[in-house]
NUDREN-42613 format. One record per residue (C-alpha): residue in three letters; residue number from 1; x, y, z. Coordinates in Angstrom, 3 decimals, padded with zeros to 6 digits. Layout:
<sites>
+---------+-----+----------+----------+----------+
! residuo ! num !        X !        Y !        Z !
+---------+-----+----------+----------+----------+
!     Ala ! NUM !        X !        Y !        Z !
...
+---------+-----+----------+----------+----------+
</sites>
This chain:
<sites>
+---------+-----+----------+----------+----------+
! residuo ! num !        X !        Y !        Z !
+---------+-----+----------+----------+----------+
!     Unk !   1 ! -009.373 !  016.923 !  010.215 !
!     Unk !   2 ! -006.304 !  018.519 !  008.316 !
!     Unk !   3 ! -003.186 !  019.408 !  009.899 !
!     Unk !   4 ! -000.760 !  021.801 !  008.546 !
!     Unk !   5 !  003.583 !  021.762 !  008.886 !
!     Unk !   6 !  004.474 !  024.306 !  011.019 !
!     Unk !   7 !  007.162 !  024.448 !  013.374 !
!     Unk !   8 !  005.857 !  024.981 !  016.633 !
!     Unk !   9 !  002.211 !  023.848 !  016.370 !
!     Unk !  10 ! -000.373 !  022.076 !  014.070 !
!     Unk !  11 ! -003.660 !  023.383 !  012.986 !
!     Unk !  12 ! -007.356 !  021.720 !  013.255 !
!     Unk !  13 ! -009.676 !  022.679 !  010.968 !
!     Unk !  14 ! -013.606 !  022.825 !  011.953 !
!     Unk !  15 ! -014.967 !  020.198 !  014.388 !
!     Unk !  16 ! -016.823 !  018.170 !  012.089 !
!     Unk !  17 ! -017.461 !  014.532 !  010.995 !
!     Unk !  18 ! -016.057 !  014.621 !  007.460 !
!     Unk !  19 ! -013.178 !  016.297 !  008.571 !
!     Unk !  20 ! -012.087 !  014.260 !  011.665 !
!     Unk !  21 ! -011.802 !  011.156 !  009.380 !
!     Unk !  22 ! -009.484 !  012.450 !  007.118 !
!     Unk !  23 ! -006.356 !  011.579 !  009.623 !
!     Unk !  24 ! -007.421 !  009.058 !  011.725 !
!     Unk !  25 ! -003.869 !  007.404 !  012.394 !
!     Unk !  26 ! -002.633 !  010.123 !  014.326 !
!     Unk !  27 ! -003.977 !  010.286 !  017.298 !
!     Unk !  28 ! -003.388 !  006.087 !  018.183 !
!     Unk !  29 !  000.447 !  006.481 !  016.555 !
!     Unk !  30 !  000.844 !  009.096 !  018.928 !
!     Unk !  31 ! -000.449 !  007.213 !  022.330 !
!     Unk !  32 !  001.317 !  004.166 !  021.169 !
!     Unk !  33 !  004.926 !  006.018 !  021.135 !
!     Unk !  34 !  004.150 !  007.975 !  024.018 !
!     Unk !  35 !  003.349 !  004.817 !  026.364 !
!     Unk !  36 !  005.508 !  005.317 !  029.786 !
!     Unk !  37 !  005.444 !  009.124 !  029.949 !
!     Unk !  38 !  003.625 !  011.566 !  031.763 !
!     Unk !  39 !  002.009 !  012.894 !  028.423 !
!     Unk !  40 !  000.325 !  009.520 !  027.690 !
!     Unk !  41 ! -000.864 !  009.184 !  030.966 !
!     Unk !  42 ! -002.845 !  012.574 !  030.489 !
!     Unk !  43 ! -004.184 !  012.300 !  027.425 !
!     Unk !  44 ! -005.325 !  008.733 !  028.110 !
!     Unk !  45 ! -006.657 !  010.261 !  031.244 !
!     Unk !  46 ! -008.818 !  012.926 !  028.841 !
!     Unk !  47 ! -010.320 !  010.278 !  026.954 !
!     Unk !  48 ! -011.748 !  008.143 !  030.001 !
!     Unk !  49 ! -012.892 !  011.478 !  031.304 !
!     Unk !  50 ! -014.727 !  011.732 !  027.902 !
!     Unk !  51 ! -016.070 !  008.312 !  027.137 !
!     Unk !  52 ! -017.575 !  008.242 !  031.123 !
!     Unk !  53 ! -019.423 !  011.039 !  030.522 !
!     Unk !  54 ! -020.673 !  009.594 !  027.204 !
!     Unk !  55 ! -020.841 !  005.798 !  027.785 !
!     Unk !  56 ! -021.858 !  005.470 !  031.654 !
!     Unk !  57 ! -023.485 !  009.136 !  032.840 !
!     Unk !  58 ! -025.544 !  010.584 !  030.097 !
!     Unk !  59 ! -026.930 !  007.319 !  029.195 !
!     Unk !  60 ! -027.825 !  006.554 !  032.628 !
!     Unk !  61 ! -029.972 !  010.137 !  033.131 !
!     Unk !  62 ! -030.991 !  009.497 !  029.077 !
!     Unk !  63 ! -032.612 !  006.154 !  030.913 !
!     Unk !  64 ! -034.595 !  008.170 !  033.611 !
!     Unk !  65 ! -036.084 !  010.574 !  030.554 !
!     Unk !  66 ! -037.176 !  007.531 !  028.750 !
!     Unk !  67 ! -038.867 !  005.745 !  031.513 !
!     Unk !  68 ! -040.627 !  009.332 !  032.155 !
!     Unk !  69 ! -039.307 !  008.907 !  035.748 !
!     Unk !  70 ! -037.812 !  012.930 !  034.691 !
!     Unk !  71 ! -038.151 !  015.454 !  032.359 !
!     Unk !  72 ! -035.408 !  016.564 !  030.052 !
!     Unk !  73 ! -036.622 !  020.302 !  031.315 !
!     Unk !  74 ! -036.252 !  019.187 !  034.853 !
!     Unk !  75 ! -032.921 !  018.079 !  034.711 !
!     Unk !  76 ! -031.740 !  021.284 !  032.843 !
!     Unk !  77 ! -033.138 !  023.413 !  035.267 !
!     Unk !  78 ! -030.997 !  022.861 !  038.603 !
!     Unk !  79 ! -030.857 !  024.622 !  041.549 !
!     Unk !  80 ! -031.701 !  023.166 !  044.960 !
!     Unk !  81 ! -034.391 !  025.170 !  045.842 !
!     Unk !  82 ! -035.946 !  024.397 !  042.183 !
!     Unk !  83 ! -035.695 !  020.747 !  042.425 !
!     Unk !  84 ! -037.497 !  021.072 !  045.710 !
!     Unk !  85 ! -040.061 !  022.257 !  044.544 !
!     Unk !  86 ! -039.779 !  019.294 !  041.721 !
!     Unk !  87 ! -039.811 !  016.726 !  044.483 !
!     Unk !  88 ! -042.729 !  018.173 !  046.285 !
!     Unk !  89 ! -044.763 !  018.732 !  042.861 !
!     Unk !  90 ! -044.360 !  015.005 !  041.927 !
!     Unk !  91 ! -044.319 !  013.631 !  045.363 !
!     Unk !  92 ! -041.654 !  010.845 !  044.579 !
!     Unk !  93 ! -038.858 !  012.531 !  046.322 !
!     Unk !  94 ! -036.305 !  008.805 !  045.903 !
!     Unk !  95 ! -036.997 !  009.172 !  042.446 !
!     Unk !  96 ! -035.962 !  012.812 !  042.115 !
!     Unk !  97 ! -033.507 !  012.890 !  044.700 !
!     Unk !  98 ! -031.893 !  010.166 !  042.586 !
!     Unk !  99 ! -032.090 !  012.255 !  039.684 !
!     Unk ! 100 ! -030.785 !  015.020 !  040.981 !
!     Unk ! 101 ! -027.551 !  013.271 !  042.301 !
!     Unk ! 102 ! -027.278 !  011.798 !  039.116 !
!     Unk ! 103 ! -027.273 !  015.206 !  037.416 !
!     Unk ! 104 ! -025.014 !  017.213 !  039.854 !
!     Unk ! 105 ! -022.292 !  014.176 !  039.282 !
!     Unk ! 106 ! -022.750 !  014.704 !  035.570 !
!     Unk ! 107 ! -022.159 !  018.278 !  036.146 !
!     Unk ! 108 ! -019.205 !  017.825 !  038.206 !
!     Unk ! 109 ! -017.596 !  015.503 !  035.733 !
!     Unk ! 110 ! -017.714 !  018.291 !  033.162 !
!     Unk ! 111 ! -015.796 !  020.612 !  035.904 !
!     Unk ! 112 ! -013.142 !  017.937 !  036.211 !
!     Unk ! 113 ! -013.032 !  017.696 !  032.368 !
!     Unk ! 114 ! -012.742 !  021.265 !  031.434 !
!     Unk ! 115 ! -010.104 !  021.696 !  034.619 !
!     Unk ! 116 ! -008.075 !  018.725 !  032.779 !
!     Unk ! 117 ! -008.328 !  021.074 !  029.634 !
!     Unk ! 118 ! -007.307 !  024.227 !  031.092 !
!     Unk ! 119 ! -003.748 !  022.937 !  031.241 !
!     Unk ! 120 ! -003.782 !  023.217 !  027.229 !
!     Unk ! 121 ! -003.709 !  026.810 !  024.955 !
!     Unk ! 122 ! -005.140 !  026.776 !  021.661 !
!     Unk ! 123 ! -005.345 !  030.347 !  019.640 !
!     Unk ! 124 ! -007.932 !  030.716 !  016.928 !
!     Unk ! 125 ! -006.460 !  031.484 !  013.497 !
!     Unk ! 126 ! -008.542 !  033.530 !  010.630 !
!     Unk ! 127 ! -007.381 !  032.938 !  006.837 !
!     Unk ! 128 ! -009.265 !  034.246 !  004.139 !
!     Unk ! 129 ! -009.967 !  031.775 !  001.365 !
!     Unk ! 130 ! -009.254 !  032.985 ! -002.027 !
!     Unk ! 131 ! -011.360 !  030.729 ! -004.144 !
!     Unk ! 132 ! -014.059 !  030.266 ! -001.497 !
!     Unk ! 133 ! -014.452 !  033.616 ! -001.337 !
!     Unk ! 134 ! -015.149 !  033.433 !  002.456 !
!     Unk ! 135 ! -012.939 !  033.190 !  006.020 !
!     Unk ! 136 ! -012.034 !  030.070 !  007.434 !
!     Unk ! 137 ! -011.642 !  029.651 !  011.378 !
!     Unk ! 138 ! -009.176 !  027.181 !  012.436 !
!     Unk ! 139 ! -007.633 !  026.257 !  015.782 !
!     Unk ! 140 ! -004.028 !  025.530 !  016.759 !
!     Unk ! 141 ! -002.493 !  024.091 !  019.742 !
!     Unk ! 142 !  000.652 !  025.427 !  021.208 !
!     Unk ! 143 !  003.739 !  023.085 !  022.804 !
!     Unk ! 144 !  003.825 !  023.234 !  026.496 !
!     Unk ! 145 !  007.001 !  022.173 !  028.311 !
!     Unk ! 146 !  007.792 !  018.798 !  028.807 !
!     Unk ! 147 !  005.130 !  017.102 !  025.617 !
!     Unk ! 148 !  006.159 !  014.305 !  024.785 !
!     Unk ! 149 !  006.670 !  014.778 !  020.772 !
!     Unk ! 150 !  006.441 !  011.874 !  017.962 !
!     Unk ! 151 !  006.834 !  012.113 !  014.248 !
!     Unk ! 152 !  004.112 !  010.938 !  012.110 !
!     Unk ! 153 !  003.980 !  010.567 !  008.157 !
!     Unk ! 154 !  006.711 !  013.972 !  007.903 !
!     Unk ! 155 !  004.618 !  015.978 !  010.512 !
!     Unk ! 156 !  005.506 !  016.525 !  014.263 !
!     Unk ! 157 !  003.023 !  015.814 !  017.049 !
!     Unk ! 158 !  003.070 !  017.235 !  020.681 !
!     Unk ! 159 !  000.606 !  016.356 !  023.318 !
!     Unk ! 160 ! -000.985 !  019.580 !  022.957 !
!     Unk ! 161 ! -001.781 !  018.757 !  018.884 !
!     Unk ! 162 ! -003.128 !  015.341 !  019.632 !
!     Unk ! 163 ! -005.286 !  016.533 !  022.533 !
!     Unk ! 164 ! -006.400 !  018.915 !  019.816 !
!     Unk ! 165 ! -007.147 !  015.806 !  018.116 !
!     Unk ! 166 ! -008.933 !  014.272 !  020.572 !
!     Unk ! 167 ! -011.495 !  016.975 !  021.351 !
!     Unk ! 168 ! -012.394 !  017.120 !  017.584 !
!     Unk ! 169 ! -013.021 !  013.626 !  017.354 !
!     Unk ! 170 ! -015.380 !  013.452 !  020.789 !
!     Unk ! 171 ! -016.918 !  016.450 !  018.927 !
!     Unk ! 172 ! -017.436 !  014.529 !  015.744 !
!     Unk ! 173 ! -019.089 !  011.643 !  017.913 !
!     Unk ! 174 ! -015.669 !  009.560 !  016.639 !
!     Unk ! 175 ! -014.479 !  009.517 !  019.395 !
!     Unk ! 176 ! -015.766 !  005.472 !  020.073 !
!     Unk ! 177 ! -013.835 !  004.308 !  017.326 !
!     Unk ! 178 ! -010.212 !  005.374 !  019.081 !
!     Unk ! 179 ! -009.588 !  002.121 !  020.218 !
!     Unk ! 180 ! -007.196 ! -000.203 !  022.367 !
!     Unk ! 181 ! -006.709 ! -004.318 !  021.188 !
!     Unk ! 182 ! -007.868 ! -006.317 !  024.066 !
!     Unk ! 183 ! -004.989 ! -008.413 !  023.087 !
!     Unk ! 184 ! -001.459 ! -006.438 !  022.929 !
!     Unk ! 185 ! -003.330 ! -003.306 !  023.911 !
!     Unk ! 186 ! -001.931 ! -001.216 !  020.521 !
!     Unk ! 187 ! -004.223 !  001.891 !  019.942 !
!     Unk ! 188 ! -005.893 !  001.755 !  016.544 !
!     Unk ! 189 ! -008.497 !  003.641 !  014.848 !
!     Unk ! 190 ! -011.701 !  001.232 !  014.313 !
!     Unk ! 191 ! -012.432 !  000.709 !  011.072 !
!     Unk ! 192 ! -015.757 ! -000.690 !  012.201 !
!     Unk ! 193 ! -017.657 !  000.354 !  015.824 !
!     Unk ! 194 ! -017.519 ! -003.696 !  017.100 !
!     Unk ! 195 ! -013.952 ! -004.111 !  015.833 !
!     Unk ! 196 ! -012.358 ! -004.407 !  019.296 !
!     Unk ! 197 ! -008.274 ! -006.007 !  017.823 !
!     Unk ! 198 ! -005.905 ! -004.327 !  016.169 !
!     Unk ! 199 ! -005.474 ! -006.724 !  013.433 !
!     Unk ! 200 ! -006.705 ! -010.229 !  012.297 !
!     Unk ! 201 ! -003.511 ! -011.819 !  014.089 !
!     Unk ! 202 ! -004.562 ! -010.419 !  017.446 !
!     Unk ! 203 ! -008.204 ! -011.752 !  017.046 !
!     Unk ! 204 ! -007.195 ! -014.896 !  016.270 !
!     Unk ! 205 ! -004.531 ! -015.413 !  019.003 !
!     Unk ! 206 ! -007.086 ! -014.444 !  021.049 !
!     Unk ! 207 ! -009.529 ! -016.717 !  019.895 !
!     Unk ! 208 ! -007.599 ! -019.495 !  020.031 !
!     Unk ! 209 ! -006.625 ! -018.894 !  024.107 !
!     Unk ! 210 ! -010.530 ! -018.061 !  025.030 !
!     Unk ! 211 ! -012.461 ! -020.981 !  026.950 !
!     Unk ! 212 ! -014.747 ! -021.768 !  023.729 !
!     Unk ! 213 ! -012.307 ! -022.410 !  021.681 !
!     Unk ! 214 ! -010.307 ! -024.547 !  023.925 !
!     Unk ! 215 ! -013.565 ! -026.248 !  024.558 !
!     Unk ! 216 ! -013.926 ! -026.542 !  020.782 !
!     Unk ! 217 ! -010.329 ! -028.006 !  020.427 !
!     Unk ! 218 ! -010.669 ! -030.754 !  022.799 !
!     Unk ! 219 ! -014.128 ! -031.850 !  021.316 !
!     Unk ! 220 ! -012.339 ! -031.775 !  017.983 !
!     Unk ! 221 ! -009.103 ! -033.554 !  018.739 !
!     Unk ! 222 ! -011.223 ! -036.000 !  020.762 !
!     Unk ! 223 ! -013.103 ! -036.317 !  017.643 !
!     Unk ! 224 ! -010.005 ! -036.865 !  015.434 !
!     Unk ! 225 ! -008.554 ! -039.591 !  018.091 !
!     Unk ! 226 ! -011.879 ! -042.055 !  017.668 !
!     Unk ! 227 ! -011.724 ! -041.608 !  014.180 !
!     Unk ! 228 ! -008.017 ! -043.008 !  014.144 !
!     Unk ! 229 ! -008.368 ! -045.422 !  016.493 !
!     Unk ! 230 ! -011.716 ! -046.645 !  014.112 !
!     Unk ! 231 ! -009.572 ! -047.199 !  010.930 !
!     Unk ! 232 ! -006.334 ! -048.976 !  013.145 !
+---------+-----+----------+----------+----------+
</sites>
């Protein structure tokens, strides 16, 4: 992902993996400063909109292709009076009445999603490449009233440029690795998919409070207390 100084917007290049590593600070420096406002609360809102679509709903109907109880065809087809016909066909109408719920919430989540989107206006932008010989398409996002704005590494960052961001990432399948410390709940870009703290303080600190290791300790200083009171 590359983003260019301007003064009223930034500039995303392509939606594409090698590209939406290439700044992978920005979006979590962003959500960190914005915490409170109404801008954080909506773009944090866009990426649980995202990752439940990804994480819970298409692997749940990926889990009814795979045990055959549907067709990938079937579920594409939709319609009531086609899945009727489905449910007759097959004569397990639970199993595709299931199915079909499934799929209609999975379509409905993509209405809510887009709907969240359609507050946002991004303009394409066409600049011919000198050396390349060829055009490159870019998008840009443009400042709506009331973003909350931070400054990060020289550039400036509205809500509009890191939802920008965002989209190019969950269309790079990067998305996953924007995540939140499960112990001081900073934003951070993964550096590996399990890595689930912001830094090696905040996994040990939170180590050291979990039931094993408090389990550990008393075993240990236990330990430590015979072995004292052996040499006394």
């Amino acid at each position: 992902m590359v983003t260019t100084n301007r003064a009223e917007t930034h500039r995303v290049f392509g939606f594409v993996r090698r590209q939406a590593n290439q700044e992978p600070d920005v979006v979590p420096a962003w959500l960190n400063a914005a915490q409170g406002t109404d801008s954080y609360e909506r773009a944090a809102q866009l990426i649980g909109e995202i990752r439940e679509i990804e994480d819970g709903m298409s692997k749940s109907l990926l889990r009814l292709v795979q045990t055959r109880e549907v067709t990938a065809q079937e579920l594409k087809i939709g319609g009531d009076h086609r899945w009727k016909k489905i449910k007759q066909a097959k004569q397990q109408p639970q199993q595709y009445k299931n199915a079909k719920r499934q799929w209609q919430e999975f379509e409905r989540k993509h209405v809510q999603l887009n709907k969240i989107l359609g507050r946002y206006s991004f303009s394409p932008v066409l600049q011919w490449v000198l050396l390349a010989g060829s055009w490159n398409l870019s998008m840009i996002a443009k400042d709506m009233d009331r973003d909350h704005v931070h400054e990060h590494q020289g550039l400036r960052f509205s809500e509009s440029d890191v939802v920008l961001h965002i989209l190019s990432l969950a269309a790079a399948s990067e998305l996953e690795r924007l995540q939140q410390c499960k112990r001081c709940e900073k934003w951070f870009f993964a550096g590996r998919s399990h890595q689930r703290f912001c830094s090696p303080e905040c996994r040990l600190k939170s180590y050291s409070q979990s039931p094993k290791y408090q389990k550990y300790r008393k075993i240990y200083m236990r330990e430590r207390r015979r072995q004292a009171a052996a040499k006394s």
